[in-house]
N, C-alpha and C positions, 0 to 999 in steps of 0.2 A: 504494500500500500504506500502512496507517496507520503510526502512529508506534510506538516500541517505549512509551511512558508510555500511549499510547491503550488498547494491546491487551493490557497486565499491570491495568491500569483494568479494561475488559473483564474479565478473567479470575478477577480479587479478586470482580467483580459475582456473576457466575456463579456463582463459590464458597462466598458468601455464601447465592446462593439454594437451592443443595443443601443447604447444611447445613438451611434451612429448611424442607426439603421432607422431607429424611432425618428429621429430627425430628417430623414432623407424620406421618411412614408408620408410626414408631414409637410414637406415641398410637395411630393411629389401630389398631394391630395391638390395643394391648390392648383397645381399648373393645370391637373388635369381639369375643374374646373373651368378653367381659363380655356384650356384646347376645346374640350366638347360643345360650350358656347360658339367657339370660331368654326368648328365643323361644323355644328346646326345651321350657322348663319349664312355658309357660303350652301348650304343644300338648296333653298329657294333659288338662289340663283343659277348656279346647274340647270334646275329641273326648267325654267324660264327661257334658257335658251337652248335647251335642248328641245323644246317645242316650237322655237321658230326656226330651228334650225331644220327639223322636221318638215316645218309645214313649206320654206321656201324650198329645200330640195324636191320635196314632191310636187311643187305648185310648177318647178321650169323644169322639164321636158326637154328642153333642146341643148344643157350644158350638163353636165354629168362633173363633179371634183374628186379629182384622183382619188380621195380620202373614201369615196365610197364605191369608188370600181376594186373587184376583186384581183389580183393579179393571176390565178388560175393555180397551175402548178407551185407550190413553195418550193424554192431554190435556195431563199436564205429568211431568217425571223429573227428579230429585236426583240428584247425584253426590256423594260424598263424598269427596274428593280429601286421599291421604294423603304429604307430599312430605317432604324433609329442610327443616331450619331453615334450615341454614349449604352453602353450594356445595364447589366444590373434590374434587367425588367423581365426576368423569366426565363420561358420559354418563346417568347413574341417572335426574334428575329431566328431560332431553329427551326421553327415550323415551317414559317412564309421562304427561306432559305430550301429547307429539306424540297418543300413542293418546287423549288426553281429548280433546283437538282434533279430532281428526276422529269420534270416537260424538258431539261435540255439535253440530258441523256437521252430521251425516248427522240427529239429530233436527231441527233447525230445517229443514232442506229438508225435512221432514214436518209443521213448524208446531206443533211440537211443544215449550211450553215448558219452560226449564232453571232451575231451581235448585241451589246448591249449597253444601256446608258444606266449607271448607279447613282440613286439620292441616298444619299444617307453613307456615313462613315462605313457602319458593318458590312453592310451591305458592297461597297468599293472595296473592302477587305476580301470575303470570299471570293471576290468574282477576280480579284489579283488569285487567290491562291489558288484557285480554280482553272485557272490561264486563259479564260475567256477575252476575247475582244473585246475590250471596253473602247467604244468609240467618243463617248463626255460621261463627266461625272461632277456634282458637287457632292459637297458636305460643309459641315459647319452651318445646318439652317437655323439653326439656336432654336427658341421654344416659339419665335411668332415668323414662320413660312413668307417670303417675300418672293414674288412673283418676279421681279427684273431679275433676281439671282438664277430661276428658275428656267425660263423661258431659251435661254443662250441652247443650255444641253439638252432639253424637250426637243426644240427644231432643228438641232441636227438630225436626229431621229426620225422627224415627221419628211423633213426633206430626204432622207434617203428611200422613206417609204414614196413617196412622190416623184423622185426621180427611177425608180423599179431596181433601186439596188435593195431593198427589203421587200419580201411579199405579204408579211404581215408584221404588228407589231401588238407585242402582249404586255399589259398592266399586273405589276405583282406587289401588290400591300395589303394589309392585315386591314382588314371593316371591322368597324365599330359595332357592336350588339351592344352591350352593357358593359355598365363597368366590370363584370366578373367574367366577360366573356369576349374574346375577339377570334374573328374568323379568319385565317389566310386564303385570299382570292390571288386566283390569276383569270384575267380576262381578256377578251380579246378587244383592242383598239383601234388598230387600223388593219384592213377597213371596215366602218364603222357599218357595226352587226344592225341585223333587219330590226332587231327588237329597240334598239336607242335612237334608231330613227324615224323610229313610229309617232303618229302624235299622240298626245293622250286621249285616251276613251274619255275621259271625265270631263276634259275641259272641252271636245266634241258635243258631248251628251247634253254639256252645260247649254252648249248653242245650238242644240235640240236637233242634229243629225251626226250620225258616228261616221258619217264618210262626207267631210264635206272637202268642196273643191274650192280652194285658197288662190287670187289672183292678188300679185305686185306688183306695184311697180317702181323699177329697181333705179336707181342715180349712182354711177353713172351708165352702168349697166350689171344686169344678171351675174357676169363671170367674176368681177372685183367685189360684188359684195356677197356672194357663196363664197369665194376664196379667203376673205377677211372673216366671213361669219363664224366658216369650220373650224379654219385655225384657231379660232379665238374659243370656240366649243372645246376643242380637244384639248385646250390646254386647262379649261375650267373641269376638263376629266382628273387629270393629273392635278393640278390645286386641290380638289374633293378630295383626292386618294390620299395626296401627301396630310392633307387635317384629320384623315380616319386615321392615318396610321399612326400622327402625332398624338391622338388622344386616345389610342390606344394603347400606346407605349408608357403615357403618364400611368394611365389605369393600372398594366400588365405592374410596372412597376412600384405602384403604391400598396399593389397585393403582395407582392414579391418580399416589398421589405415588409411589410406586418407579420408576415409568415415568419420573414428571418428573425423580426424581433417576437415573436412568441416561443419560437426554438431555442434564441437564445434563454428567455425566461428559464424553461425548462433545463436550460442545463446548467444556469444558474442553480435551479433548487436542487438536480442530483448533484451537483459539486455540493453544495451548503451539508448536505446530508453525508454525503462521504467525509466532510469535513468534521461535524460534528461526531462521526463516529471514530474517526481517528483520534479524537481529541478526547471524548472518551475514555479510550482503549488506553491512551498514554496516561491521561488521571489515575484508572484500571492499575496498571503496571506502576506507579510512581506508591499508591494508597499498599499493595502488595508487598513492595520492596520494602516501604517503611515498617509493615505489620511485621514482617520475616526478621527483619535486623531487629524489633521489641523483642520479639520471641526470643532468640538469637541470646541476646544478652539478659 
C-alpha cells in the first residue's frame, strides 16, 4: 500500500484537475449558449434563400448553373471537412472523422480521386496524416465564424466543381440535435441534390397551390443573378454547417468535462478512503508496538 505523503500527493493532483475541468464545463456552458443562438439565427436565413433560390432556378428554363448540372460519371470528389480547432470535447471530431474515412476509402476502391478543403485545426491535422490533397484550409475560427475568413477556401472548391475538375462535392460536420446529442453528416453539395432545391410545400400551400409557376424578372439578366444567387446559397450551406458544428463542439465539450469532473470526484473519494485506511492501519501498528514494549517491561 502507498504511503500516507504519496496518496494526499495523489489527491491535491486530482483536485487540482477538477477544479480544471469544472472551470472549462463552465466556459464551455456559456459559449455554447452563445453558439446555439448564432446557429438558430442564421437557420431562417438559409431556409429564405434556399426558397428563392428554388423558385428562380425552376422559374428560367433557358440557363441551367453549373452548380446544378450533374457531371455524370465521378472521376474525382471534394470533401469539405468541417472539424473543431481545439480537442477536449469527446468523441465529436472521431466520429465525423471515422465516417470521412471510410466515404474516402470506399471512393479510392472505385479509383476514384479525392480532394479536399479542411475548416477547423483537427480536422487539417488528419487529412495531413492521412496524405490526402488538401487543396485550402483554414483554422483558427475562434468561437464567433466570420464569413470573409471563410469564403477564400469554400471557392476554390466551388470553382473546381464548376470548372469539371471535381464531379461532386461533399459537406462533412456534426448537426446539432440537442445538447446531449450530435449527429455526424456527410452530405452531398454540389450538385445541388433535387431535395434542397425544391421549394417548400408550406410556403406553396400558404399561396394556396403546391405547384405554382414563379415568373422574374431579372436586372441585369437571368445568368448574373442565378450565378451571384447560388454562390451566395452554397456558401450560406457551409456558414449553417460550420454554426452546427461550433455548437456542437461547445455542447460535446461541456458534457465531456462534467463527466471528467464527476470521475474525478470519485476518485477523489476512493483515494480519501485508501487514505484513511492506511492511516488507520499505521495508528493500528504504532497503538500495538507501544502495548508490546508495556508488556515487555
Amino acid at each position: 500500500m502507498a504511503g500516507s505523503k504519496e496518496i494526499r500527493s495523489k489527491i491535491k493532483s486530482v483536485e487540482n484537475t477538477r477544479k480544471i475541468t469544472k472551470a472549462m464545463e463552465m466556459v464551455a456552458a456559456s459559449k455554447m449558449r452563445k453558439a446555439q443562438d448564432r446557429m438558430r439565427a442564421a437557420r431562417p436565413y438559409a431556409e429564405k434563400i434556399r426558397n428563392i433560390a428554388a423558385h428562380l432556378a425552376s422559374a428560367n428554363s433557358e440557363y441551367k448553373h453549373p452548380f446544378l448540372v450533374p457531371h455524370g460519371e465521378l472521376k474525382n470528389v471534394g470533401f469539405i471537412v468541417v472539424t473543431s480547432d481545439k480537442g477536449l470535447c469527446g468523441g465529436l471530431n472521431t466520429n465525423l472523422l471515422r465516417q470521412v474515412l471510410g466515404r474516402m476509402r470506399d471512393n479510392e476502391s472505385r479509383t476514384v480521386g479525392i480532394e479536399a478543403t479542411a475548416i477547423g485545426n483537427k480536422g487539417f491535422g488528419f487529412l495531413q496524416r492521412l496524405g490526402a490533397r488538401i487543396v485550402s484550409h483554414v483554422v483558427g475560427l475562434g468561437d464567433t465564424p466570420r464569413m470573409d475568413k471563410l469564403i477564400g477556401p469554400v471557392k476554390i472548391m466551388l470553382d473546381k466543381f464548376a470548372k469539371g475538375e471535381v464531379d461532386a462535392v461533399y459537406l462533412c460536420y456534426n448537426d446539432f440535435i440537442n445538447t446531449m446529442k450530435q449527429e455526424p453528416k456527410i452530405e452531398q453539395l454540389l450538385p445541388l441534390p433535387a431535395d434542397r432545391m425544391s421549394a417548400d410545400p408550406a410556403v406553396d400551400a400558404a399561396a394556396g397551390s403546391t405547384s405554382l409557376s414563379w415568373d422574374y424578372l431579372y436586372e441585369p439578366d437571368a445568368q448574373t443573378v442565378l450565378d451571384e444567387l447560388l454562390t451566395r446559397y452554397v456558401e450560406a450551406l457551409v456558414f449553417q454547417a460550420i454554426a452546427e458544428n461550433m455548437a456542437s463542439e461547445q455542447s460535446a465539450r461541456m458534457v465531456a468535462m462534467k463527466s471528467a469532473s464527476d470521475n474525478a470526484k470519485k476518485v477523489i473519494d476512493e483515494l480519501k478512503l485508501v487514505y484513511n485506511k492506511a492511516r488507520q492501519a499505521a495508528i493500528t501498528k504504532e497503538l500495538s508496538e507501544i502495548v508490546s514494549g508495556a508488556a515487555a517491561v
